[in-house]
C-alpha atoms as one frame of an Amber mdcrd trajectory, in Angstrom:
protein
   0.000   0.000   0.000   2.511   2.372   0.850   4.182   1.657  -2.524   1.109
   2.086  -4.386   0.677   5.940  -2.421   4.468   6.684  -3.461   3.560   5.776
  -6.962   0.497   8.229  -7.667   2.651  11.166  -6.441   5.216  10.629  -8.562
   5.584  13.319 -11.958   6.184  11.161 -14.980   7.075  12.432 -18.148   4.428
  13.038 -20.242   5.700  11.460 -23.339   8.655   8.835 -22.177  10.266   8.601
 -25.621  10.951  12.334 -25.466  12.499  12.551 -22.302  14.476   9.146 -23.081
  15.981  10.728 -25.954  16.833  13.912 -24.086  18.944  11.690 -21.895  20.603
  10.110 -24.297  21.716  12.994 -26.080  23.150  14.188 -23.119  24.671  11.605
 -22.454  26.462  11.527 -25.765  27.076  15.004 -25.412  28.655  14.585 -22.418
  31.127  11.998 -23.603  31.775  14.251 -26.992  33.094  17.043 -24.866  35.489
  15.246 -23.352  35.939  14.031 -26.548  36.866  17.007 -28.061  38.752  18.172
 -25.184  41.083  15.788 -25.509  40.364  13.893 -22.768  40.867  10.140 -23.648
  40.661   7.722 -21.019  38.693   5.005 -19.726  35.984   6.965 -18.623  35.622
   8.931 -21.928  35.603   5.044 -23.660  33.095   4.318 -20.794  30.626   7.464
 -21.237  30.709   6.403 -25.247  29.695   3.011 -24.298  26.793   4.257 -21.949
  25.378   6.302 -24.794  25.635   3.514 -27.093  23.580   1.250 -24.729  21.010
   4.482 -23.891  20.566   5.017 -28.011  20.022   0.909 -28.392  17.565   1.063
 -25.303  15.454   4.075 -27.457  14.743   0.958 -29.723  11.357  -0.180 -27.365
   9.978   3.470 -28.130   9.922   3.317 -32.015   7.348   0.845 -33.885   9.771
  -1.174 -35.976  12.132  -0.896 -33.776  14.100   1.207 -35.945  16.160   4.641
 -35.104  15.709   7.047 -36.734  18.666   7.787 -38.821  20.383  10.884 -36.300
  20.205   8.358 -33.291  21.223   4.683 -35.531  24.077   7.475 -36.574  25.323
   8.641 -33.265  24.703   4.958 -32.041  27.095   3.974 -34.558  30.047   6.911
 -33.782  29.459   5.806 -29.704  30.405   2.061 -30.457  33.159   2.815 -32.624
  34.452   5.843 -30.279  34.145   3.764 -27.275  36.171   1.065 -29.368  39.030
   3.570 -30.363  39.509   4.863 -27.321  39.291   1.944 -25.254  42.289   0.291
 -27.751  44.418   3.416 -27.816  44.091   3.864 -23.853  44.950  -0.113 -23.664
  47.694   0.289 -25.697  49.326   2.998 -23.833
């Protein structure tokens, strides 16, 4: 019961898709900056690889369960980014 009371007072997006994508351009964002700052380490390879999996998860919110072409593209960059970076920090 208790649950159930928490539940009804909590504000959820009105349209989950939007705000899911909003996230996950931040989040891709995010790991472009440090990017593009120059900062290549682990945890640049590891933000990549979060907005890789956040783009795949944006998947349930489309019909066919296809992106549309902006997010399959930036999917695409994140995996290979997170890649590059992960082998060139590896590497030394």
């Amino acid at each position: 019961d208790d649950i159930e009371s928490r539940k009804s007072k909590l504000q959820l997006p009105a349209n989950p898709g939007e705000f899911c994508t909003e996230r996950c351009f931040k989040a891709f964002l995010y790991a472009d900056n440090l990017d593009r700052e120059g900062v290549r380490t682990k945890a640049t390879a590891a933000a990549f690889r979060t907005a890789a999996l956040l783009f795949e998860a944006l998947k349930q919110f489309f019909p066919t369960s296809t992106l549309p072409e902006e997010i399959a593209t930036r999917l695409k960059y994140s995996v290979w980014r997170a890649s590059h970076i992960a082998q060139k920090v590896a590497a030394g």
